[in-house]
FITOR-65509 format. One record per residue: residue in three letters; x, z, y of N, C-alpha, C in turn. Coordinates in steps of 0.02 Angstrom, whole numbers, plus 32768, in hexadecimal, padded with zeros to 4 digits. Layout:
! FITOR-65509
alaXZYXZYXZY/...
//
This chain:
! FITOR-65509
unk0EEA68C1B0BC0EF068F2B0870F1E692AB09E/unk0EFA696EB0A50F216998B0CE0F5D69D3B078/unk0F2C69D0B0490F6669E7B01D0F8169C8AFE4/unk0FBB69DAAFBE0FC669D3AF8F0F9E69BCAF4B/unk0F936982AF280F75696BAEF90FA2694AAEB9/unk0F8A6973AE810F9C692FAE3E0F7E6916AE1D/unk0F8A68DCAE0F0F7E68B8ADFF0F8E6879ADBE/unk0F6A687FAD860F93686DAD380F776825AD2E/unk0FB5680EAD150FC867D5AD080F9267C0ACBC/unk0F74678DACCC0F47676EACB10F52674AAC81/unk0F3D6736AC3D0F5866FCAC0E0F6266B8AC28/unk0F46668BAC4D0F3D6666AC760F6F6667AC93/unk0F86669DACCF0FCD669DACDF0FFE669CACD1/unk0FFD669DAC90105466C7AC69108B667FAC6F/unk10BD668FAC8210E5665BAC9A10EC664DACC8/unk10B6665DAD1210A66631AD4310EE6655AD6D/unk11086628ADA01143664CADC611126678ADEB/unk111D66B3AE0B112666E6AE33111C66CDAE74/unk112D66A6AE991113668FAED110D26659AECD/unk10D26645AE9C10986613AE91105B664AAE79/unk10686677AE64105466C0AE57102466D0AE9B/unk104166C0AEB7102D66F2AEED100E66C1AF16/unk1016667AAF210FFC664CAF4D0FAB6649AF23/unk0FA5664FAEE30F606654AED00F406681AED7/unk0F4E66DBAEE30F2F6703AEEF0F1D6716AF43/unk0F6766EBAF690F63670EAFA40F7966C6AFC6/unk0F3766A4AFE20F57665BB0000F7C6663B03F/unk0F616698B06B0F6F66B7B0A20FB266C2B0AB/unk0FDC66E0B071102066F6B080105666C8B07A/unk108366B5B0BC1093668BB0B610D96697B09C/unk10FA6662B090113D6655B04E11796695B06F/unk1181668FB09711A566B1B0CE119166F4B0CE/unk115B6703B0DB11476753B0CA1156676CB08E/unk1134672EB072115D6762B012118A6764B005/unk11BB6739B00D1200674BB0151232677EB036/unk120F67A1B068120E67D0B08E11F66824B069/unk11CE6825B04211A6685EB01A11DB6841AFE3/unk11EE6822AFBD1223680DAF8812556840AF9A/unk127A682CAFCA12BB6837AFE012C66880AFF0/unk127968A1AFF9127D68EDB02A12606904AFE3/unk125568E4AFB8123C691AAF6712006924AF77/unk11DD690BAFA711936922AF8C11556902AF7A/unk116F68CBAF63114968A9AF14117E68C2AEDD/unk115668D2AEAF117768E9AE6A115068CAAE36/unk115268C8ADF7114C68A1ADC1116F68DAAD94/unk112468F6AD671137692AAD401171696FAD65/unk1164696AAD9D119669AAADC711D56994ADC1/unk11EA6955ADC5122A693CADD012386902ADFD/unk125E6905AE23126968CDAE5212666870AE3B/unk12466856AE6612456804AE4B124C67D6AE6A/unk1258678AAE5A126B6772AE971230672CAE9A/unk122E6702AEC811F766E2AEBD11EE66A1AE89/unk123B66A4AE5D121A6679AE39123566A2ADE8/unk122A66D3ADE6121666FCADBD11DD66D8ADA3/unk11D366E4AD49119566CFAD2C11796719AD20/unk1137670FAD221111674BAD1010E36742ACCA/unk10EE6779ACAB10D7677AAC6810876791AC68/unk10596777AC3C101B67A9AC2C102B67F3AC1B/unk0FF06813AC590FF9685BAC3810206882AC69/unk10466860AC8E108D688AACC8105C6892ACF4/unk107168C3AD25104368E3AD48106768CAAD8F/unk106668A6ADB8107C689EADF1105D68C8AE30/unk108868E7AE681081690DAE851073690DAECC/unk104068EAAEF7102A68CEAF3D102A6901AF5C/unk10576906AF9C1067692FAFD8103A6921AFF2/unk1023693AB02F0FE6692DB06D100768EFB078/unk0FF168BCB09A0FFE6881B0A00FE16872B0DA/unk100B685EB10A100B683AB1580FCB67FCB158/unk0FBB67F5B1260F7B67B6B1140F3C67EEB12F/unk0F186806B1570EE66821B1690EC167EAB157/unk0E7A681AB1740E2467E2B16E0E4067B2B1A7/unk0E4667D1B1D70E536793B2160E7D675AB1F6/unk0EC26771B1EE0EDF672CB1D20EC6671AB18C/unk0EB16726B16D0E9D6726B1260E7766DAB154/unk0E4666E3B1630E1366BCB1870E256691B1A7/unk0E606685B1D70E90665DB1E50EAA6629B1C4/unk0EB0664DB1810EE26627B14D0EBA65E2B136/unk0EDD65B4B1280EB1657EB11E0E966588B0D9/unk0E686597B0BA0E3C659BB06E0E4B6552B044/unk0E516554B0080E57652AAFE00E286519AFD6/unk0E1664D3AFDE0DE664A6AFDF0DB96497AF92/unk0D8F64A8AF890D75648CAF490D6F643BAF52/unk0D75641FAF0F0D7A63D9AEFF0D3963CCAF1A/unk0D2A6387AF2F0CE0635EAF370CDA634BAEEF/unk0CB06379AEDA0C9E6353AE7D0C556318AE94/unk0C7C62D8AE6F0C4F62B3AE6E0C3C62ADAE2C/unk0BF062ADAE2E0BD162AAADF90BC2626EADB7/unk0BE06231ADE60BF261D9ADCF0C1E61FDAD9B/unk0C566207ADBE0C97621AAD820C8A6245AD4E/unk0C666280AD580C5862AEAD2D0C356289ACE5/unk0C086283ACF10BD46250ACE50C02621CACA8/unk0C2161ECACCD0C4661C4ACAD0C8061FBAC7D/unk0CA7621FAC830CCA624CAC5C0CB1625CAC1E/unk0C7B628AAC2D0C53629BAC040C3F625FABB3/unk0C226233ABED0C1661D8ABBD0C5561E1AB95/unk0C9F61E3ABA00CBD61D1AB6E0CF7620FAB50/unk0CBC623FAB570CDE626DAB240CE06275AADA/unk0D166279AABF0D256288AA790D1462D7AA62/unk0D316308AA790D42633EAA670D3A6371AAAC/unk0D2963A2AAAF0D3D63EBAADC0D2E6434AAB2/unk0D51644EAACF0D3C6497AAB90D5D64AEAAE9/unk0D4B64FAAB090D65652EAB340DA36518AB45/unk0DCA6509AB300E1464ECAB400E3164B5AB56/unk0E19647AAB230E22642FAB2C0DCF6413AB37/unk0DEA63D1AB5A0DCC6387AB590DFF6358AB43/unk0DE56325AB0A0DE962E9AAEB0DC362B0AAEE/unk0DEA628EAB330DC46235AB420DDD620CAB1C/unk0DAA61DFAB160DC66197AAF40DBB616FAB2E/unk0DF56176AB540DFF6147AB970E0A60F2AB99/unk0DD860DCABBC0DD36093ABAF0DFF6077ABCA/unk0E156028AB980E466008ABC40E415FF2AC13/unk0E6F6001AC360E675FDFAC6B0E57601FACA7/unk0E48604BAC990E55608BACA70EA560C6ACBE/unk0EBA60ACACEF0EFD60D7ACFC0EE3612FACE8/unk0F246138ACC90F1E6188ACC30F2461BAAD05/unk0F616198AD390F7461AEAD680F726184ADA0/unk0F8D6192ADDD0F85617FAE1D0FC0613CAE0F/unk0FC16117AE360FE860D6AE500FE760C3AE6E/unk1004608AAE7E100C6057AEBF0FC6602FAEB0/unk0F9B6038AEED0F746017AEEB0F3B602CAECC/unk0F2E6073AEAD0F02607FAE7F0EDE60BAAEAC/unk0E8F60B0AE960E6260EAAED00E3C6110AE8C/unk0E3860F5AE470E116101AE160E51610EADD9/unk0E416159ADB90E71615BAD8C0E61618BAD5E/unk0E6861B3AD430E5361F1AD060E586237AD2E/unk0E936238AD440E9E6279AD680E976281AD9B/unk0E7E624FADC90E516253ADFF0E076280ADF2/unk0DF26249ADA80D9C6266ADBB0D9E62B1AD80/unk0DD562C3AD710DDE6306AD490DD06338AD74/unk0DC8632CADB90DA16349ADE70D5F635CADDA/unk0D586341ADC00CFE6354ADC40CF5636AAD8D/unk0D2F637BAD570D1563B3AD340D3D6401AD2B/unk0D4A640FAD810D6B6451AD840D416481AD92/unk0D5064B8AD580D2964E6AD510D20652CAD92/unk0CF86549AD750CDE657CADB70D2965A4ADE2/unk0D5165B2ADB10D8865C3ADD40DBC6595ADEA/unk0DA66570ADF80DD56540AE150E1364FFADF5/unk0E086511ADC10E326503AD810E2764B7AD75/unk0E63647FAD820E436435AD660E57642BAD25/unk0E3B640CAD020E6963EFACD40E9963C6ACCE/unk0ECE63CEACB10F1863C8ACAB0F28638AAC8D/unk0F3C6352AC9C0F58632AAC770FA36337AC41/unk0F9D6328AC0C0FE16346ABD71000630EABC2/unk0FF262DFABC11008629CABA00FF0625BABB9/unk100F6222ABC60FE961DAABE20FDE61A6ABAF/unk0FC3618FABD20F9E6144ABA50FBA6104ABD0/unk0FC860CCABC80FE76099ABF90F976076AC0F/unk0F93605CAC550F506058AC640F226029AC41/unk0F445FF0AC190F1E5FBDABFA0F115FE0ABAC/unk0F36601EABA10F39602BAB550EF86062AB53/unk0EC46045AB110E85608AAB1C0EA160BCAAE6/unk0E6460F9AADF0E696127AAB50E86616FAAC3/unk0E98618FAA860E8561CCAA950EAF6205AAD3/unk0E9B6221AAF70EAC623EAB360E976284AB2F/unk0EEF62AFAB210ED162F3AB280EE66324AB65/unk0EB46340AB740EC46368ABC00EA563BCABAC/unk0EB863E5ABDC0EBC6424ABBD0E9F6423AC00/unk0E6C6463ABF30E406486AC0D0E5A64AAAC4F/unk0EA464D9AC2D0EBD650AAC560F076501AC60/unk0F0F652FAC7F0F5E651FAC990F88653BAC61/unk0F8C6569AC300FA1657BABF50FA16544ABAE/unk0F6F6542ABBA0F4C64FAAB790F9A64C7ABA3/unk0F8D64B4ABC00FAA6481ABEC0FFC6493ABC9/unk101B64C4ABD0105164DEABC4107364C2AB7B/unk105064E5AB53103E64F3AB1B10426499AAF4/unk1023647CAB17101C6437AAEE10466406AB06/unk105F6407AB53109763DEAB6110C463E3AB34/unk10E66432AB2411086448AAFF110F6412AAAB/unk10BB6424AAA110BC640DAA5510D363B2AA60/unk10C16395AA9510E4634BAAA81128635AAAA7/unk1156637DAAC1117C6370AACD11B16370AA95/unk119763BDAA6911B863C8AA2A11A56398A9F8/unk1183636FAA07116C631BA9CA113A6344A997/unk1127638AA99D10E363A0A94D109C638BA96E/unk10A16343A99010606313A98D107162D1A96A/unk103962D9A946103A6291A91D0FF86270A947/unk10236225A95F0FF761F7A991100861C4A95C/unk0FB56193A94D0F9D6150A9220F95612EA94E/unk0F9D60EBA9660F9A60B6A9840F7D607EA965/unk0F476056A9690F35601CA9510F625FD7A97A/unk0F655FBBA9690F6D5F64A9840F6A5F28A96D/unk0F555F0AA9800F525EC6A96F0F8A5E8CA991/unk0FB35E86A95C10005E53A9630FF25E1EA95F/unk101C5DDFA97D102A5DB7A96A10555DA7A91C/unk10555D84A8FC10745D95A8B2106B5DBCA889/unk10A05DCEA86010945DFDA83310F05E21A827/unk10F95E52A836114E5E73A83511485E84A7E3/unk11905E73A7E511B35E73A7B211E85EB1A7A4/unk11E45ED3A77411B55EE5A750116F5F0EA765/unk113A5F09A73A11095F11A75611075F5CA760/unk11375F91A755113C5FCEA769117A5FD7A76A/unk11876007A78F11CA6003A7B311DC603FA7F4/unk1213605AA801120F6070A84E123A604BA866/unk12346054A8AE1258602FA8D7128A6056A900/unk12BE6071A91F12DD608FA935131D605DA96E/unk12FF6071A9B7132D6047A9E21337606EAA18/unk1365606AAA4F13656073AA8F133D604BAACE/unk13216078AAF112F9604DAB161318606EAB60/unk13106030ABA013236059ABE212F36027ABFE/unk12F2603DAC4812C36010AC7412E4600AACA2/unk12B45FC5ACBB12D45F99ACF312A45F89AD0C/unk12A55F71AD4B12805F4FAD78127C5F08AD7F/unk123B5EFAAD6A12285EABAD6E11EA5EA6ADB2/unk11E55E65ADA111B95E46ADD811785E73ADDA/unk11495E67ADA511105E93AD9811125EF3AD9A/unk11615F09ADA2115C5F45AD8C118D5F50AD6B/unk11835FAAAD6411B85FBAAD2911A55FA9ACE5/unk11D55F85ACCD11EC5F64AC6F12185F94AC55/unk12165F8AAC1E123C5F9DABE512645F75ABBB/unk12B25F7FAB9712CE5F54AB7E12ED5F8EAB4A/unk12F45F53AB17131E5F6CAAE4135A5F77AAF4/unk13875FADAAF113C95FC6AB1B13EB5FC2AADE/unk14245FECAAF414626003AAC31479604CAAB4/unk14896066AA83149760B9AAA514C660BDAACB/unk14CE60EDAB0714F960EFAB4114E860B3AB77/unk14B7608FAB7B14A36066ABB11484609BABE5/unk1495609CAC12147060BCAC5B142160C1AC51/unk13FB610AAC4613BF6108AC4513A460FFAC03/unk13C860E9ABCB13B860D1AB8113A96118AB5B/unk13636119AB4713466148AB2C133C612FAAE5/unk1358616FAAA3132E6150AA5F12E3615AAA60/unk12E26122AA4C127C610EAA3D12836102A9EE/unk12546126A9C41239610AA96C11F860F5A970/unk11DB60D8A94B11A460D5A93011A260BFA8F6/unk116260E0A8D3115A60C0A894111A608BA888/unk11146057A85510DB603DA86610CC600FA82C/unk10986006A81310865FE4A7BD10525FCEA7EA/unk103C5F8DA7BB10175F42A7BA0FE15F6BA79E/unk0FA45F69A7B80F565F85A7970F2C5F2BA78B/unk0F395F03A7AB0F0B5EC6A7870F3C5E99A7C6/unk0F2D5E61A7A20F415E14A7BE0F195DDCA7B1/unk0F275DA0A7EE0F055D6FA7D80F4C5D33A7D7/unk0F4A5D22A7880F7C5D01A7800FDD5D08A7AA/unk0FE25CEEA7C310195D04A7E510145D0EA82A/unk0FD05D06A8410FD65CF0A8850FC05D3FA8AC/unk0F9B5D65A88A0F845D9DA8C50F985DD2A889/unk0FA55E14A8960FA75E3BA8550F885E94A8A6/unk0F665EAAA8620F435EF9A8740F7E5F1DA87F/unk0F9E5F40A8AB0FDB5F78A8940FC85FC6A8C0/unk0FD35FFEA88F0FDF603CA89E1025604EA8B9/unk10066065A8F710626068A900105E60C9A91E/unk108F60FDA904108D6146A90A10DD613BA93A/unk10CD612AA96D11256153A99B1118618FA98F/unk117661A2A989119761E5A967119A61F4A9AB/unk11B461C5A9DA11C861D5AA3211A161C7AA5F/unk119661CBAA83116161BEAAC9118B619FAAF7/unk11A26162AAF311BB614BAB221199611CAB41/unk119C60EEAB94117260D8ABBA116B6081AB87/unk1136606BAB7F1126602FAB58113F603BAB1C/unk11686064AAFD11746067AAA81158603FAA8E/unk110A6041AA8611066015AA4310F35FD6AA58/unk10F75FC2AA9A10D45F7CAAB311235F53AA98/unk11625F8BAAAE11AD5F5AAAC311B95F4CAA70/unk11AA5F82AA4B11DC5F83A9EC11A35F57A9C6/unk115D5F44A9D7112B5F0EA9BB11645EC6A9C4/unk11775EDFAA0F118A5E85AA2F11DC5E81AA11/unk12075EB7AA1212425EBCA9F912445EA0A97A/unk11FF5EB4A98411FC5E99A94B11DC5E47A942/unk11DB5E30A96A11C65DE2A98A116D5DE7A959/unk114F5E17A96C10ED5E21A96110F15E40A990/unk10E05E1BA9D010CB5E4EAA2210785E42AA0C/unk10705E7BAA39102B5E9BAA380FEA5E62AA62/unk0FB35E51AA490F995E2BAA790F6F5E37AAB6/unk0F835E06AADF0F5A5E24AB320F875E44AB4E/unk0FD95E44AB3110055E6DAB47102A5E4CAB9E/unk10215E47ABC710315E25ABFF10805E3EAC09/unk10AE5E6CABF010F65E6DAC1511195E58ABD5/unk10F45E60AB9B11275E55AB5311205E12AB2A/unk10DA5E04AB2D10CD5DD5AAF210D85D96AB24/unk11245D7DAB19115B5D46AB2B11485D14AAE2/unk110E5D02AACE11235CD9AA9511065C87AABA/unk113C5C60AAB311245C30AADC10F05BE3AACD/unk10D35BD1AAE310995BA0AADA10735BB4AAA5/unk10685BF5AA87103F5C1AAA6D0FF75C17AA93/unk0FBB5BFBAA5B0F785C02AA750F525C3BAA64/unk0F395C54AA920EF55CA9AA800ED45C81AA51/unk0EC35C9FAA160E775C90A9E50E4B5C9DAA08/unk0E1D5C70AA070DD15C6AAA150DB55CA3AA0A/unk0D985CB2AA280D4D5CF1AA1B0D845D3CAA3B/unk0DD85D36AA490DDA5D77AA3D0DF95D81AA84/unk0DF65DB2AAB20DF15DC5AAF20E2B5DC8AB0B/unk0E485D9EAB510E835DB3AB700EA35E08AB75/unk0E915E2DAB4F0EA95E76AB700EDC5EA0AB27/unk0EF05ECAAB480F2F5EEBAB230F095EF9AAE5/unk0F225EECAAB90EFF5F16AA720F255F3FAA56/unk0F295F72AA720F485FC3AA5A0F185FEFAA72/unk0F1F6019AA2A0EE86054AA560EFD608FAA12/unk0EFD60B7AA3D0F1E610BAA330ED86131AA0E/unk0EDD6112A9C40EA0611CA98E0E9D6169A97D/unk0EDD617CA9740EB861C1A9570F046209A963/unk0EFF6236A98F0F286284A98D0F2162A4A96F/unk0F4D62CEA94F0F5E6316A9310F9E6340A951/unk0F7D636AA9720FA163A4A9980F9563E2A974/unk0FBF63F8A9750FAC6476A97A0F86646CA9B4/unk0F4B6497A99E0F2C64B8A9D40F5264EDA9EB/unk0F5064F6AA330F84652CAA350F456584AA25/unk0F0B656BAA140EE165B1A9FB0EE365A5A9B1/unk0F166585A9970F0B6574A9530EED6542A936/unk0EFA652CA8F00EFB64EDA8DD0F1664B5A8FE/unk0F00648BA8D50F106447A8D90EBE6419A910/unk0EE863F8A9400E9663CEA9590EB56386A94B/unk0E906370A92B0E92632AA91A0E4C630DA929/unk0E5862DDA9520E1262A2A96A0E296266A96E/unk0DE1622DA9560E0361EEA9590DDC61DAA98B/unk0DDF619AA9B30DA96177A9E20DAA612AA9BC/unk0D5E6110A9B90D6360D2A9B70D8160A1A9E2/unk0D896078A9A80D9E603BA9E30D816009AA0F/unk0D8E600CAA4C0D616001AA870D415FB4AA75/unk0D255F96AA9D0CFF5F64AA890D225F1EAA84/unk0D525F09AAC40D715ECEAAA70D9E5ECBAA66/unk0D9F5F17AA340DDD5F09A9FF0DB05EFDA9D3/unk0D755F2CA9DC0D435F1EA9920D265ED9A992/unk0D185EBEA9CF0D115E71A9D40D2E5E3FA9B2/unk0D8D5E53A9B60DBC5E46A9A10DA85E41A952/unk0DA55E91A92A0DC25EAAA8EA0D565E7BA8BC/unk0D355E75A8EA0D0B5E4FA8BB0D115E01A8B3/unk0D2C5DECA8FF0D425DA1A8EB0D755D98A8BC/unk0D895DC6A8A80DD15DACA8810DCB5DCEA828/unk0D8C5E07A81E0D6C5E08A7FB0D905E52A7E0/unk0DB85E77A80B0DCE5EBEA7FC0DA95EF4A800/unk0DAB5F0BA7B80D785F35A7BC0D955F87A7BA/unk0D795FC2A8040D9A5FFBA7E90D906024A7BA/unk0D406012A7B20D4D6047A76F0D916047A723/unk0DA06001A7410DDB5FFEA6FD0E146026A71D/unk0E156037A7470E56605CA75E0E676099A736/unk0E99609EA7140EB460D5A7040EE660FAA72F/unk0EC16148A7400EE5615EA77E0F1F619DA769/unk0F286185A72C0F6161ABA70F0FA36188A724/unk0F986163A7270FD4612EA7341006614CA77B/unk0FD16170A78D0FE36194A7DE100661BCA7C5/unk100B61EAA79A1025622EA785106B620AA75C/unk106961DDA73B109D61BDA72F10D4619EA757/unk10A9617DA79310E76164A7C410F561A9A7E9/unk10D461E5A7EB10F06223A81211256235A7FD/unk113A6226A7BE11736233A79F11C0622BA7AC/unk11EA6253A7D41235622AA7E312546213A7A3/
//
């Protein structure tokens, strides 16, 4: 590029640092060179000096000097690889979509399904989110996790803004998350919140979770709220449970901290010479029934996913029926 060019900052971009800025428009130029045009003023940002981790706003006009990146090295430069989209994954994605529009996708991710990479793991969510990155290069974003045995609803943003935008709304708590489970027992009282410290530790199987103290090393406040929707006698009871916090196992550790651990639960449900009921499946029974987020284009998105097949297996042997669910009850435990 032999002259002077500008170049305006895109909605998509707004926020992005200034050197990350520039590694997407110009792969060629390396970290060192721009730092170099930084320092000598001739990148500008709106006709004012910037530095590389400067954020750039939509709309600012950034200012590209001729640039030492020629065709020759341009060509040199190693090119960013498009993903291998496999069409298995796509395919399967697609199968368990809830929701999309221009912005978001909403999975109802099956149990047993990691969200992310691990020890030992070749198959996961944001692996095959690959195969649905769009023409410009763009993957979709993971915003929030699911624990790998727990199913249901999974929301991921389209774009790198969306992405922004909704971590945010996680982080500031204006998402209301519904949880189904199926307990051992029945907690007392049958509505209630729960409010404890939780920290983690390292056990045999992995990282655990324990009920802490405030001021214990690592002890984070965790709430949840959670009311009894049906029971069978004392022995199994339906529960909604809405965490206020997102902390790691929340509602597997405050089910078991209320002595009703969750069933199929393999690090919590410690209840001892306890037998599984007949007909109903070794696996976790939690599943992430129904979200309400801000769209960050407005409104409210609320979606529910059914519940995957070993719970409904579960909720007919035991004779729970959802249409009796009243899902007001949600808007009630949202309540501090």
């Amino acid at each position: 590029m032999a002259t002077i060019q500008f170049r305006e900052v895109t909605g998509e971009e707004d926020g992005m640092r200034l050197d990350r800025w520039f590694k997407e428009h110009y792969p060629g130029l390396s970290f060192g060179q721009l730092q170099k045009l930084m320092r000598t003023g001739q990148v500008r940002v709106d006709g004012k000096r910037a530095k590389t981790n400067s954020r750039v706003i939509k709309g600012q006009q950034v200012r590209i000097p001729p640039l030492a990146t020629d065709e020759k090295s341009q060509s040199a430069a190693p090119k960013r690889a498009m993903p291998r989209v496999d069409e298995n994954d796509a395919d399967f994605l697609r199968s368990i979509l809830l929701y999309e529009d221009k912005d978001i996708y909403v999975f109802n991710k099956p149990a047993g399904l990691a969200v992310q990479a691990g020890s030992g793991l070749t198959r996961h969510m944001d692996g095959m989110l690959e195969a649905l990155t769009d023409k410009h290069g763009q993957k979709p974003r993971l915003v929030h996790r699911l624990d790998r045995d727990t199913s249901g609803v999974l929301v991921v943003a389209r774009k790198r803004s969306i992405a922004t935008a909704l971590t945010k709304a996680f982080r500031e708590r204006s998402t209301q998350k519904t949880y189904w489970a199926l307990v051992r027992g029945v907690p007392k009282p049958k509505q209630a919140r729960v409010s404890t410290y939780l920290a983690k530790y390292q056990a045999e199987d992995g990282d655990r979770m324990r009920i802490a103290r405030h001021g214990d090393n690592g002890a984070q406040h965790a709430v949840t709220h959670y009311s009894v929707v049906d029971q069978v006698g004392q022995k199994l009871s339906w529960l909604t449970l809405k965490p206020v916090t997102g902390r790691t196992h929340q509602l597997r550790v405050h089910t078991a901290y209320m002595e009703c651990p969750i069933l199929g639960d393999p690090k919590y449900f410690n209840v001892e010479n306890w037998e599984f009921p007949g007909g109903i499946q070794k696996k976790l029974h939690l599943h992430a029934r129904r979200i309400r987020i801000p769209h960050p284009k407005g409104g409210i998105l609320d979606v529910t996913a059914p519940l995957p097949q070993h719970m409904q297996q579960s909720w007919n042997l035991l004779g729970f029926d959802v249409s009796n669910y009243d899902p007001d009850i949600e808007e009630e435990l949202g309540e501090e």
